[in-house]
C-alpha positions in Angstrom: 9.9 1.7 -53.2 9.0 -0.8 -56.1 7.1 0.7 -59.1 5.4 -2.6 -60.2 5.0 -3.3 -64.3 1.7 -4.7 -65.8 2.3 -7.8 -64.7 2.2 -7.3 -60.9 0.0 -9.4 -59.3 -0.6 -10.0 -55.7 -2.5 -13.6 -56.9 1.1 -14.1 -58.2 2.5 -13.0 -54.6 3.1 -15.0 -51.8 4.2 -13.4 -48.5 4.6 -14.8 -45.1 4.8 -12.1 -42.5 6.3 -13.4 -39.7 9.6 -14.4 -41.6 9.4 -12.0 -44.0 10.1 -14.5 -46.3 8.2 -13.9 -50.1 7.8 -15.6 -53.0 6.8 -14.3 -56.6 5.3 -17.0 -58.8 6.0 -17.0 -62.7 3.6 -18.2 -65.0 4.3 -21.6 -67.0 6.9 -22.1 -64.1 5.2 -24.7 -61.7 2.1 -22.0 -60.3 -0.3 -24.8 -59.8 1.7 -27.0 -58.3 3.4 -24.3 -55.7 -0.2 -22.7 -54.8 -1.2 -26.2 -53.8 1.8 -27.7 -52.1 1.2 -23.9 -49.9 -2.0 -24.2 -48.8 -1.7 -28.0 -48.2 1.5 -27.1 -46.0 -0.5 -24.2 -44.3 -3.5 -26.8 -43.5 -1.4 -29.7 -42.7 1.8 -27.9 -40.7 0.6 -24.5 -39.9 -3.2 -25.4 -38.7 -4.9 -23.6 -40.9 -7.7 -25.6 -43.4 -8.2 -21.5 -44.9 -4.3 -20.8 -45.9 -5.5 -16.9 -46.0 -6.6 -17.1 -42.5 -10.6 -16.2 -43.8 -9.3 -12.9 -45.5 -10.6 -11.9 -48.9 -13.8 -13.7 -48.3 -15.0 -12.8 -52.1 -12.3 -14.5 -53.6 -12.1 -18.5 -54.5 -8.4 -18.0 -55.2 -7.7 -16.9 -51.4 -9.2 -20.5 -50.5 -6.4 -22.4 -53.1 -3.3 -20.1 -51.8 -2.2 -17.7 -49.0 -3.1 -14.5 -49.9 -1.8 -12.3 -47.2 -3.0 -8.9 -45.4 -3.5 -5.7 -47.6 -0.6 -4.0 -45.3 1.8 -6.7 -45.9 1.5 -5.9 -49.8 1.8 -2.7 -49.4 4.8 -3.2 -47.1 6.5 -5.0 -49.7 5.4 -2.7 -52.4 7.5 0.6 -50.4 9.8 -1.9 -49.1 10.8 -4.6 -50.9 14.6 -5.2 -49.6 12.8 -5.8 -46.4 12.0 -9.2 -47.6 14.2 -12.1 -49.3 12.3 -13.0 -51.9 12.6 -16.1 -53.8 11.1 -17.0 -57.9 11.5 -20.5 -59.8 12.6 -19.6 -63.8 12.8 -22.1 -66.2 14.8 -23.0 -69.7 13.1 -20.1 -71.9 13.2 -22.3 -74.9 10.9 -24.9 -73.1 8.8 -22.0 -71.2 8.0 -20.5 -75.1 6.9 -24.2 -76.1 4.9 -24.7 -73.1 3.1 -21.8 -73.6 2.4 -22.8 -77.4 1.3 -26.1 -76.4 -0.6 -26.0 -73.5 -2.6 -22.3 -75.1 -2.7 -23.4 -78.5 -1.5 -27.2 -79.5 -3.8 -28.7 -76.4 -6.3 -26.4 -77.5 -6.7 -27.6 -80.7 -6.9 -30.9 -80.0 -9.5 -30.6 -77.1 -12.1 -31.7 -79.9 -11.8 -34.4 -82.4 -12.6 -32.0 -84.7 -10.3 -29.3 -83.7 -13.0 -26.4 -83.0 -12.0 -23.2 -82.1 -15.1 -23.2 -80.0 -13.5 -25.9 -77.7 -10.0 -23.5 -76.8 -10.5 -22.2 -73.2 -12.5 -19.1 -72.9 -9.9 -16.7 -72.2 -7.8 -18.3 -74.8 -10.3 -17.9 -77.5 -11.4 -14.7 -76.3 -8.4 -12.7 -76.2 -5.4 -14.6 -77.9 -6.7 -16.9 -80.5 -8.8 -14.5 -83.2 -6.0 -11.7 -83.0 -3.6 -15.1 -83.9 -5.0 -16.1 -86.8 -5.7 -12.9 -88.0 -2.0 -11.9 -87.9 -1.4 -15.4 -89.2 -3.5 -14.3 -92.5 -1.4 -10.9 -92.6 1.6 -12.3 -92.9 0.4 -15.4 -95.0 1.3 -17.6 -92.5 -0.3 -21.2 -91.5 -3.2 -20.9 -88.9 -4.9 -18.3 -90.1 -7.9 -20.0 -91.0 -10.8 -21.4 -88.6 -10.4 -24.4 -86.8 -6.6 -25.0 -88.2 -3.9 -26.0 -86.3 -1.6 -22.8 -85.0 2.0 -24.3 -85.5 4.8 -23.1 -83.3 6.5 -21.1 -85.9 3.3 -19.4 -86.4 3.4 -18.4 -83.1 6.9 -17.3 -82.6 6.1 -14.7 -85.4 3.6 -13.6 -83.3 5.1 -13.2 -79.9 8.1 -11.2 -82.1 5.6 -9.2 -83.5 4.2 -7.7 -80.2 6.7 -5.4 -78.4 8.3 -6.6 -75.3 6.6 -5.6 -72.2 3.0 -5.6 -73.6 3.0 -9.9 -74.3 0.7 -11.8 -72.7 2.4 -12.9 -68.7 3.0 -16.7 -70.7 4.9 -16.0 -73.4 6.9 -12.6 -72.3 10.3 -12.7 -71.1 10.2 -14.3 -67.5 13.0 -11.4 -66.6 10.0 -8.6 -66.9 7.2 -11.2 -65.5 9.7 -11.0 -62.4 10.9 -7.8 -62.4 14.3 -8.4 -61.9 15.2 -5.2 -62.7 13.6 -3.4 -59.9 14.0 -6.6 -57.1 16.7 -7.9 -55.1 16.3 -11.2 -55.6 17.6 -13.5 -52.2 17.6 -16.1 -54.9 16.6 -17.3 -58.3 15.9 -20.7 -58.6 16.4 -23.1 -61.9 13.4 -25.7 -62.1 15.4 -27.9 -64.4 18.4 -28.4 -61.6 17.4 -26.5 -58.2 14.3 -26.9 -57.7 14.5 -28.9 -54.1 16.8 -26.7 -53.2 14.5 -23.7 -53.5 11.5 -25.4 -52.5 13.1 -26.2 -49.0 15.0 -23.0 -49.2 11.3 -21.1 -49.4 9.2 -23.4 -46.9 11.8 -23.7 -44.4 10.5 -20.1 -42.6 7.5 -21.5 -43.1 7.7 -24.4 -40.7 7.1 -27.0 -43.1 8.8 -30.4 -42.7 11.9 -30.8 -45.3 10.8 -34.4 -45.7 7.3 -33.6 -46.9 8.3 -30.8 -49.6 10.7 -33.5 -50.5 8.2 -36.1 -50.9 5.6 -33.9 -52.6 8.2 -32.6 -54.8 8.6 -36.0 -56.0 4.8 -36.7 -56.9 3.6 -36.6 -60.3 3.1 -33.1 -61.4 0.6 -32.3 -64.2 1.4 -33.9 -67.3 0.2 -33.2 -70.9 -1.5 -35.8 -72.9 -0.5 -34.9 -76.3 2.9 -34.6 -77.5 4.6 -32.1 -79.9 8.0 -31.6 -81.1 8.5 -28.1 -80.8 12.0 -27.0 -82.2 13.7 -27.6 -85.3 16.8 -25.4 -86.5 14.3 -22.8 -88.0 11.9 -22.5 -84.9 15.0 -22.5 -82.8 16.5 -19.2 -84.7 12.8 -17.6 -84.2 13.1 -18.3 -80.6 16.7 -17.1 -79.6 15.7 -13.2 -79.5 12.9 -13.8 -77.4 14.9 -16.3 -75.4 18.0 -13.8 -75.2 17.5 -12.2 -71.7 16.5 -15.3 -70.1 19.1 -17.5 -71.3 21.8 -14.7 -70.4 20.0 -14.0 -66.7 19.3 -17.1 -65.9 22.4 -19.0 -66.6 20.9 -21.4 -69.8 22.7 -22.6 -73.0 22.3 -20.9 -75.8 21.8 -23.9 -77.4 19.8 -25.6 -74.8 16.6 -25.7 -77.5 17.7 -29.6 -78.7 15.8 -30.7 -75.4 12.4 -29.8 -76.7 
């Protein structure tokens, strides 16, 4: 039986039944990209323009990814060894700086004048005005309207809130995924397996290797603004929240100088 943590979703669960084959996506690790090249392969290989078969009518999401039957969830949830699942992680230093960027950086700079008011709803909602007001706490840059947040800023943040309660971007991707409580068939690095695990996933699917290989190899989102994210001093702030990760996942310590 799996007790899920908060950060269970089944919009963050993709199951295919009939090979009992599952997949649990990670946030900041490639989710757009995987819930599109799924339903694509469901319309274009499996027959199906709906990938959830027209199940969860009320949903837009269940159009834009294979959400499965409420009994195959709930198989997973009491049996979860039943099923080889599969995750992509990725270098924790550059997960934590694509979190900053795309949340907060991009943000930002989505108005020449750099507005608050111009930081995506959920952003400015939930994340950005408890932000500054622990940057003002702590006499730290970014506390003020309409400032820039800068990354070591943030790292002082994400240290501040105890692990298990950060938000599903910026907490360690070992608790996003559980890997505590699931036996993993396999835990894929972005940075150096990815085609391996994309092929490795789709193959019970039915999907033709040389289309994932070929979609793999499409231009994936891309940010159009650039920031240098560690120095020596934001490196140190990272490594604790990196720690798990890096040790888990197989990463260098010191792996930081690549972003």
């Amino acid at each position: 039986m799996l007790w899920p943590n908060r950060h269970f979703s089944p919009f963050k669960l993709f199951l295919h039944r009939e090979s009992h084959t599952a997949l649990m996506l990670n946030p900041k690790v490639l989710t757009t990209f995987t819930r599109a090249l799924l339903a694509e392969g469901y319309r274009l290989h499996l027959g199906q323009d709906d990938p959830s078969g027209g199940r969860w009518p009320m949903l837009n999401v269940a159009r834009r990814f294979p959400l499965a039957r409420s009994g195959d969830y709930l198989d997973y949830l009491r049996r979860p060894d039943a099923w080889a699942t599969h995750a992509f992680v990725r270098n924790p230093y550059g997960r934590l700086a694509s979190a900053w960027k795309n949340k907060f950086f991009d943000g930002h700079h989505r108005s020449p004048q750099g507005l608050d008011s111009a930081y995506a709803r959920s952003i400015r909602k939930y994340r950005l005005a408890p932000l500054r007001a622990f940057a003002r706490s702590r006499g730290l840059e970014g506390g003020a309207p309409n400032t820039l947040v800068p990354f070591d800023t943030f790292l002082h943040w994400v240290a501040a809130t105890p692990e298990g309660r950060r938000d599903h971007h910026w907490e360690p991707q070992s608790r996003v995924l559980m890997t505590d409580r699931i036996r993993y068939a396999a835990l894929w690095r972005i940075e150096d397996q990815l085609q391996d695990g994309f092929l490795a996933v789709t193959a019970p699917l039915g999907f033709p290797p040389d289309w994932v290989i070929d979609r793999l190899a499409q231009p994936r989102n891309s940010s159009k603004t650039r920031a240098r994210a560690y120095t020596p001093e934001t490196a140190a702030l990272a490594r604790p929240l990196c720690g798990q990760d890096l040790a888990d996942f197989g990463y260098d310590p010191e792996s930081w100088t690549a972003y």
